[in-house]
C-alpha positions in Angstrom: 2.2 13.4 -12.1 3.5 10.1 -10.5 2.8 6.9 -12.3 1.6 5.5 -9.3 0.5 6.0 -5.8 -0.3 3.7 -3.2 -2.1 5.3 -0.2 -2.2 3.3 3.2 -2.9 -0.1 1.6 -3.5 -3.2 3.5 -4.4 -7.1 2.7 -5.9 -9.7 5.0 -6.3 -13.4 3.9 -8.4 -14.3 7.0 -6.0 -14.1 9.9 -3.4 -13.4 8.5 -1.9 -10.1 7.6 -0.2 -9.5 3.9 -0.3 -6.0 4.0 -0.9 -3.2 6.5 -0.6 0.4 5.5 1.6 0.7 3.1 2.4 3.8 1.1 4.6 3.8 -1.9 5.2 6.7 -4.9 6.5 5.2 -8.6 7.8 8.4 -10.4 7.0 7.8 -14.3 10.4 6.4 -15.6 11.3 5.2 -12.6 12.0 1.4 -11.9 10.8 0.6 -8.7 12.2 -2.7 -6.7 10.2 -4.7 -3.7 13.2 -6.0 -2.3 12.1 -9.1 0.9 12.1 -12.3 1.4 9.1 -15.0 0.8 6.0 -14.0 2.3 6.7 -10.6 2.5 4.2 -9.3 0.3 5.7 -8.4 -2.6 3.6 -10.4 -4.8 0.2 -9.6 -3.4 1.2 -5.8 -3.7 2.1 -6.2 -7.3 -1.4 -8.1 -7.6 -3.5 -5.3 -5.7 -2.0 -3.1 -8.6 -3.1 -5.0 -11.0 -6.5 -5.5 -9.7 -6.6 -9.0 -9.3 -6.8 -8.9 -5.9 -9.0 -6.5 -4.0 -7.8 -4.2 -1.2 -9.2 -4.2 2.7 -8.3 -0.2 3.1 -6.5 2.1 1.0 -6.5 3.6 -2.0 -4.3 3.1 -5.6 -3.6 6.0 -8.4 -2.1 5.0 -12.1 -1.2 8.5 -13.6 -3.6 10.8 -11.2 -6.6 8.4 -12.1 -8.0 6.1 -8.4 -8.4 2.6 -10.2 -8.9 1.3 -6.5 -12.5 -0.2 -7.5 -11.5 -1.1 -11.2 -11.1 -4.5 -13.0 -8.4 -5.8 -14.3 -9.0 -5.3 -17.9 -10.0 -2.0 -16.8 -6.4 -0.8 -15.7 -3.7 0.4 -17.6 -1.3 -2.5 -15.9 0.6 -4.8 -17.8 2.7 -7.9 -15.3 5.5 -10.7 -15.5 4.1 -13.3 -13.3 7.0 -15.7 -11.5 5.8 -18.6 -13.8 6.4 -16.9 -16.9 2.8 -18.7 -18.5 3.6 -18.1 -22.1 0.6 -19.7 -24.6 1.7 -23.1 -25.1 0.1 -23.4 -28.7 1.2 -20.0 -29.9 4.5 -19.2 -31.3 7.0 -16.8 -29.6 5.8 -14.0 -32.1 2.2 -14.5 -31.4 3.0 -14.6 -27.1 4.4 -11.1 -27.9 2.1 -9.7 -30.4 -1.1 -10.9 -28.1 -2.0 -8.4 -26.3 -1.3 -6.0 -29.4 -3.9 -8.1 -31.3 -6.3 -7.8 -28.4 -6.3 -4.0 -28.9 -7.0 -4.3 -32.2 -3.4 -2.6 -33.4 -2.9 -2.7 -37.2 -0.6 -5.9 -38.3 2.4 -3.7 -39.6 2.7 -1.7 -36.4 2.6 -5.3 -34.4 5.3 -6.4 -37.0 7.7 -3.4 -36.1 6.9 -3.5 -32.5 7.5 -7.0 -31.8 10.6 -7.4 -34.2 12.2 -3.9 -32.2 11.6 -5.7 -28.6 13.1 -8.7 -30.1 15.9 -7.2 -31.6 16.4 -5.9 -28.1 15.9 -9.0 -25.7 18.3 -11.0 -28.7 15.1 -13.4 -29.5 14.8 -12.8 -33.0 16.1 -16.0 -33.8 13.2 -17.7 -31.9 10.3 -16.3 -32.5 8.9 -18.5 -34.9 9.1 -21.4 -32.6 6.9 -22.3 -29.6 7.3 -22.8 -26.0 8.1 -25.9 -25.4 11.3 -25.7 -27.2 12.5 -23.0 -25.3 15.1 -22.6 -22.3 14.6 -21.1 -18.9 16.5 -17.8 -20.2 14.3 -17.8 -23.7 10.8 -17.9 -21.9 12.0 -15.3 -19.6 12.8 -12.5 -22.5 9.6 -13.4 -24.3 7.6 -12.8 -21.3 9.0 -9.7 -20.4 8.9 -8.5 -24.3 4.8 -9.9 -24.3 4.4 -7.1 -20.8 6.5 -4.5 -22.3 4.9 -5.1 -26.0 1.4 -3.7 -24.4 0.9 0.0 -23.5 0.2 0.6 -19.9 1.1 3.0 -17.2 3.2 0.4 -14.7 4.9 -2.6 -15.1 4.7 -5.1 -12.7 7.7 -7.6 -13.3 7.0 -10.3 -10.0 10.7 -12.1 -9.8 11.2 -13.0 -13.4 14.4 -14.2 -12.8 14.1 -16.7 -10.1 13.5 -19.8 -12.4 17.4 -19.3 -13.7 20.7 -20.2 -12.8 23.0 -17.8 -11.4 25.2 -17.1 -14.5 22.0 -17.0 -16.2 20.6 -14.6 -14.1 23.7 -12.6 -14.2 23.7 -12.7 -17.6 20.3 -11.7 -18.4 20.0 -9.3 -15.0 22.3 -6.7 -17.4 20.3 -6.9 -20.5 17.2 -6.6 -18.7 18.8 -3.3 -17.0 20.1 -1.8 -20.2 16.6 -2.5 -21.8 14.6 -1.0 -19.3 17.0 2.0 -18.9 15.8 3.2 -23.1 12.5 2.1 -22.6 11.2 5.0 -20.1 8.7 2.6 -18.8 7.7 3.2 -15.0 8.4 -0.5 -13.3 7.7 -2.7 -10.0 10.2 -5.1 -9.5 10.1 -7.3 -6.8 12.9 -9.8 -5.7 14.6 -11.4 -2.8 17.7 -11.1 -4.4 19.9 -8.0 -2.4 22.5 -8.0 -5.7 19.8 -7.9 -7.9 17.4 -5.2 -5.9 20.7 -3.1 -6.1 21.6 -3.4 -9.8 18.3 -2.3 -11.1 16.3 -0.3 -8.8 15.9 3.6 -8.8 14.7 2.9 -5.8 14.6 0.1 -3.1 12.0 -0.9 -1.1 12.8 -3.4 1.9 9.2 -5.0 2.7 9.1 -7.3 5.9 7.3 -8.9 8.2 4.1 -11.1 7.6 3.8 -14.7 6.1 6.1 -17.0 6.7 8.8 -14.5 7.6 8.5 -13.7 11.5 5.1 -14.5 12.6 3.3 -11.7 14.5 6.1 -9.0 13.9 4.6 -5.7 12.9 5.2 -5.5 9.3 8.2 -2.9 7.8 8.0 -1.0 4.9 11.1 0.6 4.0 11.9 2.9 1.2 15.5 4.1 0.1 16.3 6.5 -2.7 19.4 4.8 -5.9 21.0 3.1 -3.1 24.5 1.9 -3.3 24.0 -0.6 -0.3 21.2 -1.4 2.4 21.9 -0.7 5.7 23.5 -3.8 7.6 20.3 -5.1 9.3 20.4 -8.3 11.2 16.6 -8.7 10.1 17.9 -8.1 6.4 20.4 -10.7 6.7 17.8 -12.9 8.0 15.3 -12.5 5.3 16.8 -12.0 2.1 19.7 -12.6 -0.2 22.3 -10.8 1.5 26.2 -10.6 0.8 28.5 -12.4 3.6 28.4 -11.7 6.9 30.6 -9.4 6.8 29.1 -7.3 4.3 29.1 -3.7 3.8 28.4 -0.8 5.9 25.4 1.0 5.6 26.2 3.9 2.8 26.8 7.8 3.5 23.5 9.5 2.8 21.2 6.8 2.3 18.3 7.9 3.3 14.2 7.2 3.2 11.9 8.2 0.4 8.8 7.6 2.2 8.1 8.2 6.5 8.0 5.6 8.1 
């Protein structure tokens, strides 16, 4: 059983287009990237999966079970929004533990939990102190450890490191691989970052078209299976972080996961 399916989804905000028919498969354990540039998509798939946004047509699975028509609260989804939004009056401990509280988890296992994702993310040092004392790099590990802290069936992680600077990112982009990698979570990553998309992703989505990226193109959804590189596409080199222009050549075998 995959940990998710997404069956011919599509999105509208009046006349404009966010989504049309896409299909995607998340096998459980697998991490997942949504690799295009602004506009794309990426976040209002993520946010269809979650259920805060409702779909025009299609249909969405979490572990065999259609949550298509379910609430929020009602899925088993737990998501790293781009702004991070940590409490502001709670301490780094509590950000993680709260959505253990909320399902009424007994304090000693919400002690070991949180103090074994800290140990990992290297935030034990912190996590008596609140948000507003915290760097960039800080409120980015306790927001992933708050959405990994809370059982679900997919993670939805929407660019959580786009607020850092590049060493940062660097920095944190391997410890946030080699965490994920023990965790056995199943993960959507999305990013417009083609390094990034590349060093984490089982697999690697290329979503196009829509928004502000090339009005009134028909929308691409692209799927490729542990690629090494992306194929040298003029419209990729448009659209999203992309190495120079005379980057690599598309790799031996790389192939589709999904038809087109």
């Amino acid at each position: 059983m995959n940990a998710l399916e997404i069956h011919s989804l599509s999105k509208r905000f009046g006349k404009t287009t966010a989504l049309e028919n896409v299909s995607l498969t998340v096998p459980k354990g697998d991490l997942v990237v949504l690799l295009g540039p602004t506009g794309a998509g990426k976040t209002t798939l993520q946010r269809l999966v979650a259920g805060l946004e409702a779909p025009d047509a299609g249909q969405i699975l979490i572990n065999g079970k259609d949550v298509t028509g379910l609430q929020p609260n009602q899925r088993p989804v737990s998501m790293v929004f781009e702004s991070l939004a940590l409490y502001p009056n709670l301490t780094a401990f509590e950000n993680i533990a709260h959505p253990l509280r909320i399902q009424g988890m007994a304090a000693q296992d919400i002690e070991a939990k949180v103090r074994g994702l800290s140990e990992i993310l290297h935030i034990c040092h912190i996590l008596d102190r609140k948000p507003a004392s915290f760097s960039g790099g800080e409120k980015q590990r306790i927001a992933i450890g708050r959405a990994l802290a809370k059982p679900a069936g997919i993670y939805l992680l929407d660019e959580p490191l786009s607020s850092l600077d590049a060493v940062l990112r660097s920095q944190l982009r391997s410890e946030l691989k080699r965490l994920l990698s023990t965790t056995g979570h199943s993960i959507i990553f999305a990013t417009p970052d083609y390094t990034e998309a590349l060093a984490l992703g089982d697999n690697v989505n290329v979503m196009m078209g829509g928004g502000s990226f090339n009005p009134g193109a028909q929308m691409s959804f692209t799927p490729y299976h542990k690629p090494r590189r992306l194929p040298n596409s003029s419209v990729i080199l448009q659209s999203i972080s992309y190495p120079p222009k005379s980057g690599p050549k598309p790799a031996e075998g790389l192939r589709p996961i999904w038809p087109d």
